[in-house]
N, C-alpha and C positions, 0 to 999 in steps of 0.2 A: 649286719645291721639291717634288716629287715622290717618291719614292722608299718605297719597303716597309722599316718598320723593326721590325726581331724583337731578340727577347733570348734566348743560349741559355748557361747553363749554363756557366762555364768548366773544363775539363777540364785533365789533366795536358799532352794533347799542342799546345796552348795557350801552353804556357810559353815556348817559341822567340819566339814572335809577340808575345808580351809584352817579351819582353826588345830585340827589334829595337823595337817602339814607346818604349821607355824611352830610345833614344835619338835619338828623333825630336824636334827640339828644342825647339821649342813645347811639346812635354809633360816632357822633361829639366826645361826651366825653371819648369815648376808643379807640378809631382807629389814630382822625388827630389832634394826640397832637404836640406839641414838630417842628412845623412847617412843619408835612406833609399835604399839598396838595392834595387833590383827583383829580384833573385834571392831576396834574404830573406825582402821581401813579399810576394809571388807562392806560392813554396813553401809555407810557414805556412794559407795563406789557401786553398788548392786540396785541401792534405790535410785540412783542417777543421779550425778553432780552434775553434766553437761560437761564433760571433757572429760572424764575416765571412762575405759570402755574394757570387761574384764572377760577373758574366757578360761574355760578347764581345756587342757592337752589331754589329747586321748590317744593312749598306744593299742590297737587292737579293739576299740571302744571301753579300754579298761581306761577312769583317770591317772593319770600319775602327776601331773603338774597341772600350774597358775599360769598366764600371760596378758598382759591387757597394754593396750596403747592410751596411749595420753596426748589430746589434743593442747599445743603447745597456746595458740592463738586464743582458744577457749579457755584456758586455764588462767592464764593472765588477763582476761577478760571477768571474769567471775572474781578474780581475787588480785586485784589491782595493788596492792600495798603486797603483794607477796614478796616474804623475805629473799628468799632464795631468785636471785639473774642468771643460773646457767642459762638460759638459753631465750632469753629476754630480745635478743636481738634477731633471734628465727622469725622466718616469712613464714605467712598461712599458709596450711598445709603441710606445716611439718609438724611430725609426731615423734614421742619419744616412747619407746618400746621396753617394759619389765619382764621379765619372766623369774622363775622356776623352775628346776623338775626335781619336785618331793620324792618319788620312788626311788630309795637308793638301787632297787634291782635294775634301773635306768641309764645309771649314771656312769660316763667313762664309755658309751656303746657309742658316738657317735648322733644318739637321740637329741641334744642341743643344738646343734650346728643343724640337724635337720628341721628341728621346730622354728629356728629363728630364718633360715630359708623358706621354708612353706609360709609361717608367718608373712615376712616380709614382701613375698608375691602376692598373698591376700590383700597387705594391706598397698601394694600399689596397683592394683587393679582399681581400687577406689580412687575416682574420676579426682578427687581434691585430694589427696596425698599425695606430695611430691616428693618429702624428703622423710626418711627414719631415724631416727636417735637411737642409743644407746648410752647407758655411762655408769658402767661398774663400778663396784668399790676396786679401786687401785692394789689391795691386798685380796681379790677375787679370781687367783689365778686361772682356774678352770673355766672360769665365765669367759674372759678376756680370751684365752685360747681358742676356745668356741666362735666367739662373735669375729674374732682376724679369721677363722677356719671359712664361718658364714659367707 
């Protein structure tokens, strides 16, 4: 398991690349259940809502995956009637963490466990993050394996 892994910044010209991984199916079936949209999510999230923040994974400078954190305290701040309480009772500074990795040539190497590591030093270097989330789907067994491995 080798490989150089960077985080950069997801931009608008990104959005193509997103939208072909939305339909890579391994990530169809754990991302855009339940009626979300990757044109919807994507947009929103790149021009800035103030609490989503999204990068591309890069193996080698090659993309292969999505990740982005979610300001927990900003998020219910912006959208006060939001349906969903998972995590309604978190202190500032906690964040909850998504990913991906679209390249099936990726997948099963170990590359997860390493992006949600590097990830998560990134993001507790930042002087306000205290604490990280995650919350798979419950039938995501791969995910779940990775994030106990992390």
């Amino acid at each position: 398991m080798n490989g150089n892994i960077k985080f950069r910044k997801f931009v608008e010209n990104d959005i193509p690349l997103f939208y072909k991984w939305a339909e890579v199916e391994h990530v169809k079936n754990s991302w855009f259940q339940d009626g979300y949209e990757p044109k919807e999510m994507i947009i929103e999230k790149v021009a800035g809502n103030g609490y989503d923040y999204p990068f591309v994974i890069e193996l080698e400078g090659r993309p292969i995956g999505y990740i982005q954190y979610s300001d927990l305290a900003a998020y219910y701040h912006e959208n006060p009637d939001a349906k969903s309480t998972y995590y309604i009772e978190e202190p500032p500074g906690t964040v909850c963490m998504d990913l991906f990795i679209a390249d099936e040539s990726c997948l099963n190497k170990g590359y997860g466990t390493k992006v949600v590591k590097s990830f998560s030093n990134y993001l507790l270097d930042k002087s306000e993050i205290k604490k990280i989330m995650i919350d798979p789907s419950v039938s995501n067994k791969r995910a779940i394996k990775c994030y106990q491995k992390a």
